[in-house]
N, C-alpha and C positions, 0 to 999 in steps of 0.2 A: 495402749499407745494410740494416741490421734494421728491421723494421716497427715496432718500438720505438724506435727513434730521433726525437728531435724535431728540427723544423724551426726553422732559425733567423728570429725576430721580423722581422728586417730584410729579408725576402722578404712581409711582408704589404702594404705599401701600394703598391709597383710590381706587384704580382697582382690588384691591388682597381684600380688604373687603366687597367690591360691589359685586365680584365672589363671595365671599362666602352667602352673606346674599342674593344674587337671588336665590342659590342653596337650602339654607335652605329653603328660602320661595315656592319655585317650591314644594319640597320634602312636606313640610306641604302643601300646597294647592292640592296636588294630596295623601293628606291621608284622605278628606275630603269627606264623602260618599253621594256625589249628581249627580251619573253619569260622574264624572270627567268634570264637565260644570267647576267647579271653578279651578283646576290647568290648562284648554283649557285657560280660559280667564289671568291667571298669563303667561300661556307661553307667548299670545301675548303681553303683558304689559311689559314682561323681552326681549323678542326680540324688540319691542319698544326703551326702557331703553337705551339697548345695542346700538342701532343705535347713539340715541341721546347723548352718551360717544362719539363714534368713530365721530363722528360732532365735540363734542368740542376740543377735541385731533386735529383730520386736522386743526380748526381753528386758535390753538393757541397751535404749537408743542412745544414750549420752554419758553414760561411763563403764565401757567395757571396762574389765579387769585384763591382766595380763597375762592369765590363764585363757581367757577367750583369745585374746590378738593372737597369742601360740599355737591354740586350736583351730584356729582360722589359718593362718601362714602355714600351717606344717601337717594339715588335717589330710588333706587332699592322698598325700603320701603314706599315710599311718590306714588309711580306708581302703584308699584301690590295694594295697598290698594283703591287709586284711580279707576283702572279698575274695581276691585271686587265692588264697590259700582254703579259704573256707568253701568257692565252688569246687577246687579241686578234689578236697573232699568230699562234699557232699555226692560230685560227680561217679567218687569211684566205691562209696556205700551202695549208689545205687546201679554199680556194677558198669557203669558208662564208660567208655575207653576211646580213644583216641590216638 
């Protein structure tokens, strides 16, 4: 992709509801009284996220498919939920408690 190329319109309002619903989900995950273990693990889950938009965006600047726009709108909440189960795990394999 050339740095001149534009972005197709139809990736603005599933990016603008992903921003918001990572920002709720940050905001709740860091009101959650566990030494802030659980909003550490949503940040990297939401900077994860975030990478994996800006991949599909370079790949496909001018005709996402409708699998990406759903990926994007709905990602945010399928990851941080994802992570928060997977630290918990991993947390208590390695014997970590809280």
């Amino acid at each position: 992709m050339k740095l001149s190329e534009q972005i197709s319109p139809s990736y603005t309002r599933p990016v603008i509801e992903a921003a918001v619903l990572s920002a709720v989900l940050l905001i709740l995950s860091f009101m959650v009284l566990d030494m802030g273990e659980t909003g550490y693990a949503s940040v990297f889950a939401v900077v994860a996220f975030w990478v994996g938009v800006l991949q599909i965006v370079w790949r496909r600047p001018q005709t996402p498919t409708v699998a990406d726009l759903q990926v994007i709108r709905f990602g945010p909440l399928v990851v941080v939920f994802t992570a928060q189960v997977l630290a918990r795990l991993i947390w208590q394999w390695r014997g970590v408690t809280f």
